[in-house]
N, C-alpha and C positions, 0 to 999 in steps of 0.2 A: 294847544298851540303855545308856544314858549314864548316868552315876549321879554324886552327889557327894558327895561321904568326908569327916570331920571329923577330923583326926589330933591329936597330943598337942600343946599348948600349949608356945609361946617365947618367950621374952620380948627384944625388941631393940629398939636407937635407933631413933626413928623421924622422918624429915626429910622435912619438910611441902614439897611442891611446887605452884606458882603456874604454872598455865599448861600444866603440862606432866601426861602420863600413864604412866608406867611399866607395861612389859606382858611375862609369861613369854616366855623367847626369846627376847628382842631385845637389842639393845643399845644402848642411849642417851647421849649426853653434853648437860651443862648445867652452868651453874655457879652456884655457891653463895655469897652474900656474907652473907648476917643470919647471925649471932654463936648463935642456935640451931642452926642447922645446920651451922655448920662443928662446932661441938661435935658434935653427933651424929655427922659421917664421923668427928673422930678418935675417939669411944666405938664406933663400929664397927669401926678401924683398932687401935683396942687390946684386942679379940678378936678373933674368927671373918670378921671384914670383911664382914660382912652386913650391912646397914641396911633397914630397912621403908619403901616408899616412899610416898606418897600424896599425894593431889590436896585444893586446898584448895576449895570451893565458893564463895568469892570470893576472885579473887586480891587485890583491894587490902587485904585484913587482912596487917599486918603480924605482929602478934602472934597466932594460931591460937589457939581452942581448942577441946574435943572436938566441939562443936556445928559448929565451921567446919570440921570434916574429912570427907572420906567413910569410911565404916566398912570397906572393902575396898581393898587396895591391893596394894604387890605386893614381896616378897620378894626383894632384888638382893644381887648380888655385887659388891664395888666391884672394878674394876680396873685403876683408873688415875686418879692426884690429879696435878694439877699445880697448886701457889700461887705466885701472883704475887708477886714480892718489893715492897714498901711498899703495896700492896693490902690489903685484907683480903680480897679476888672468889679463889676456890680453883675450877679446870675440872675435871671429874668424869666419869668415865666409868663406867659401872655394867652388870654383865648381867643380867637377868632371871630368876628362877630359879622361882617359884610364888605363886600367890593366897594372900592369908591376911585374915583378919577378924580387927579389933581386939575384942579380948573386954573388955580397961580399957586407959584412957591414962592414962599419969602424966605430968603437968603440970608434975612439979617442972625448974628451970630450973639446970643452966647448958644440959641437951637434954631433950630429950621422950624418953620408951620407952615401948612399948606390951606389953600379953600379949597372943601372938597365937594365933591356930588357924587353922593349915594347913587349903587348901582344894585338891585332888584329884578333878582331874575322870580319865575313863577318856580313852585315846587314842579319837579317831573316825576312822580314816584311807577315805579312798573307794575303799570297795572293790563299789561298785556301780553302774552306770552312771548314776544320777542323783547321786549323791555326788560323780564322776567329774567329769560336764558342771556341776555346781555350782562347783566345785575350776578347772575352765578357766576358766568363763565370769570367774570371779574374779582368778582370773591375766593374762585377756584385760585387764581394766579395768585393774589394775596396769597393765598395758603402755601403753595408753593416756592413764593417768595420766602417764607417766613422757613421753610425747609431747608435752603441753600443757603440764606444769608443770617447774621450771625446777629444783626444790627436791630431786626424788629423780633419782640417778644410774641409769642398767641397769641396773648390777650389781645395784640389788635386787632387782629383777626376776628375777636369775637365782638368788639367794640362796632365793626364793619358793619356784619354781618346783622347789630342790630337797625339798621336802619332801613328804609325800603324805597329810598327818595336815590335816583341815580345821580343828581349834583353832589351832595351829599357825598356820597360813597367814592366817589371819584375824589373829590378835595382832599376827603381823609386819607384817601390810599394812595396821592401823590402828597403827601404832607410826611407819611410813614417810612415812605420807599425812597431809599437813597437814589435823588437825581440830579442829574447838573442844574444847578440853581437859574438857566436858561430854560431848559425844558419845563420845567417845573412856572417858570414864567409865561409858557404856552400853555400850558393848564389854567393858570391863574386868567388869563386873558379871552380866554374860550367861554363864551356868554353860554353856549345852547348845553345843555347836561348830556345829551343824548349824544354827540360830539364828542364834549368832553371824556364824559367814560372812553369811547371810544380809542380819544388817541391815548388814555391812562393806559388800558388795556395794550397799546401797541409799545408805549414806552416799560412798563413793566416784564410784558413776552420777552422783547430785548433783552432785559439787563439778569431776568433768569437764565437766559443764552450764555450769556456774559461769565457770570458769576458758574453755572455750570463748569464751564472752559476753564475757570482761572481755579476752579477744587480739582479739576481732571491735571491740571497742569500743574499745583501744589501737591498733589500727591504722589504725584512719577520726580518731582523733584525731590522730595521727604522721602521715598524710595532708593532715590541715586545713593543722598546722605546717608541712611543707615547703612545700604552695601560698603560706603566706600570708610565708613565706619569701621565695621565688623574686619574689611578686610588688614584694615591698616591696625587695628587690636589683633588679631589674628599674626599678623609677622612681625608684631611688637614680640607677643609670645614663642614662635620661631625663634625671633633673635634667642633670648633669654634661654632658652633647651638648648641651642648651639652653643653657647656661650657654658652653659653648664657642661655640657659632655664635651667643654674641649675642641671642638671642632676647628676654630680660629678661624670666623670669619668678617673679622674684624676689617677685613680690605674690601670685599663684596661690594661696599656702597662706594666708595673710593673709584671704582672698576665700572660700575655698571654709570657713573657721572661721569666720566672718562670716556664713556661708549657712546653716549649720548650727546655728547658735545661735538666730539667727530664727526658725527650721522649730521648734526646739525651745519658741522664747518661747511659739510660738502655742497649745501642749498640745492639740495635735490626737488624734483617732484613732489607735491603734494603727496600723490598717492604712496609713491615711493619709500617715502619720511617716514609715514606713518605705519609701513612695514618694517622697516628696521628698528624703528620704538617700539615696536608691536616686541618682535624678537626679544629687545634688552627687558621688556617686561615679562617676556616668557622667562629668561636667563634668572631674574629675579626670585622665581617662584622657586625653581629645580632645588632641591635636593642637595648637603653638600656631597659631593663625589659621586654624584649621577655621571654617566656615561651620555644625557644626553645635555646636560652643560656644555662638556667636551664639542658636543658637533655645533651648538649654538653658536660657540665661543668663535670655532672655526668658520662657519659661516656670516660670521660678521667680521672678522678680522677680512676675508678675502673681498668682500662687499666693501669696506671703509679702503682696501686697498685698488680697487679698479679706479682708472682714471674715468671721473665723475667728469662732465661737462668740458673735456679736453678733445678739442678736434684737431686732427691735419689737413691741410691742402692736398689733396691726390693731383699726383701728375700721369699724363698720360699719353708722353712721348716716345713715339716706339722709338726712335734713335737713341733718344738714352736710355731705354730700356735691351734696348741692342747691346748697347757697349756698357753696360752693365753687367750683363750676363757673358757675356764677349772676354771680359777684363777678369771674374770670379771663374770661367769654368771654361775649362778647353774641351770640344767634341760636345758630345749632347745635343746635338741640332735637330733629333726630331722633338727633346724636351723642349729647345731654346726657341722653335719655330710655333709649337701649339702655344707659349705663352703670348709672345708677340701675337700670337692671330687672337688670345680671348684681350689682350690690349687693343687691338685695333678694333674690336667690335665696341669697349667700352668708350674708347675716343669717339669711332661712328652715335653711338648711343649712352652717352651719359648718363639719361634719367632711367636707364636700362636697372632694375634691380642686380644684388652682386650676386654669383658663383662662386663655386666649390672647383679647383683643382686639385685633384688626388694623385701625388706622386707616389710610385709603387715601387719597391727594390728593396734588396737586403741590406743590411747593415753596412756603410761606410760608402753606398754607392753616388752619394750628396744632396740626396733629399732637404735635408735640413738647410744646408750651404745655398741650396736653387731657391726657396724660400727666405732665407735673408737679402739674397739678391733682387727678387722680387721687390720685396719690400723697400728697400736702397733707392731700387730706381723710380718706383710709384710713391717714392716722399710718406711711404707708409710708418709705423709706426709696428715693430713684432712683438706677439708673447706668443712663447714655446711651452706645451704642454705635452709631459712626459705620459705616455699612454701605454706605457712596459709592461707587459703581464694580463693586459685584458683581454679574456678570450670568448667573451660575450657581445655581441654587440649592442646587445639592450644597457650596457654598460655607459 
């Protein structure tokens, strides 16, 4: 049964950490530059070399006080300063040594001390086979950890691995494991071991998820980069062969930023845009004096020239469509009466979809002529397409 014990009160410096979590057992380095804390290692340095470590609940306070601390932290042993000379940044190494809860802070300054009470949990070591398979399955993740992420060495792993006490093992492999220094404060604060692993266990599954994701997602981007690499060395080299045999294609990039600016003037559709850049990037690739430049070329000039986003007002007065056709055409009255009747059916029914009227006769009989008048009198808007010669209809 786990239990936890409140032993006699101590009183020691106490050096606010931003970011980081300090944890029984382990051993951590950080360095230390605000002018409180270097004062605190040396008021620890000029006793017993303990200092009280603790997490602050927002790192960007500069200045802490009791409210910006957590009330649990953790009891270390310094054992290693090094200060830079014309610095004030002093590198620190510390071990871990037990939980303790600040009972009062004193606030006065050149350092912080706090009175504290020792916190004393029992050993949990797995000595049962679900204590056991909990204790693997955790050391498995570690290992896995250590696979994906670039930040822990083996060696902890093996450092884990020797111990058989699940507090223990848990402290160390959230002291290892990159964690937001809040999580890492739920660890620190989780009195029972058997717990504790538990949620280590839950926060480490995550962050191999995590880190999976972000090498799946670094490597299809380090991918994009070499192709778009290779391609852009590759029509480097193009250039340089055209250039040497003469070809003169010195205007090419002139031409195709020209194409591109147009497509763009028109502020077409999304999907649209991005067919007709598709095309200028095809244009780019071709060949000088390909035959299929040629149809590119042409199919974007006739694209860049249709009126993009231009509508008319359709009218749909048979009277003026009457004396329209009345005023452009004498006789014709079974042509002049079927148009008026597909006008009166679109007047009846506007949201009716449009029709095909097919005028049939030889040359000069005014086909063309009953079609502009058409168009006159419905406030339409004509383009005439010469269709000379096509004797396919698949055409």
């Amino acid at each position: 049964m786990e239990s936890e014990t409140l032993n006699e009160l101590t009183t020691l410096p106490l050096l606010p950490l931003r970011g980081l979590t300090a944890f029984p057992g382990a051993t951590m380095k950080f360095d230390v530059e605000r002018p409180m804390s270097v004062a605190a290692l040396n008021a620890a340095l000029g006793t017993d070399q303990r200092i009280f470590l603790v997490s602050q609940k927002d790192i960007s306070t500069e200045i802490p006080t009791a409210e910006h601390l957590y009330h649990i932290g953790t009891v270390c042993m310094i054992r290693q300063i090094l200060r830079i000379p014309g610095t004030g940044l002093v590198k620190v190494m510390v071990e871990g040594e037990y939980r303790a809860r600040i009972v009062s802070l004193n606030e006065s300054l050149p350092n912080y001390s706090a009175v504290l009470e020792k916190i004393e949990t029992e050993p949990c070591p797995a000595t049962t086979p679900n204590l056991e398979a909990k204790l693997r399955r955790c050391l498995t993740l570690l290992d896995e950890y250590c696979s994906v992420s670039d930040s822990v060495s083996p060696d902890v792993c093996l450092q884990a691995a020797d111990s058989n006490d699940l507090g223990f093992v848990a402290d160390f492999v959230a002291q290892n494991v990159v964690l937001k220094h809040t999580e890492k404060q739920r660890v620190l604060e989780q009195m029972s071991a058997k717990r504790r692993l538990d949620l280590v266990m839950r926060l480490v599954n995550r962050e191999i998820n995590v880190l999976t994701l972000e090498r799946e997602l670094e490597e299809v981007t380090k991918q994009e980069m070499e192709r778009s690499q290779r391609d852009y060395y590759l029509r480097e080299q193009l250039k340089v062969i055209r250039y040497e045999l003469g070809e003169g294609e010195d205007d090419a990039p002139e031409e195709l930023d020209e194409y591109r600016r147009k497509i763009r003037a028109l502020n077409l559709e999304k999907a649209t845009e991005e067919k007709l850049l598709k095309e200028v990037s095809r244009l780019a690739k071709q060949p000088f004096g390909s035959s299929e430049s040629a149809v590119i070329r042409n199919y974007l000039d006739i694209c860049i020239e249709l009126p993009w986003n231009t509508r008319t007002n359709d009218t749909a007065d048979i009277k003026k469509a009457k004396k329209c056709l009345d005023e452009d055409h004498y006789g014709l009255d079974k042509v002049k009466e079927r148009i008026l009747e597909y006008l009166a059916v679109r007047q009846i029914a506007p949201e009716a979809k449009g029709g095909v009227l097919c005028l049939v006769g030889p040359p000069g009989v005014g086909k063309t002529s009953v079609a502009i008048s058409i168009a006159r009198a419905t406030n339409r808007a004509l383009a005439r397409v010469s269709l000379g010669g096509v004797h396919d209809e698949a055409e």
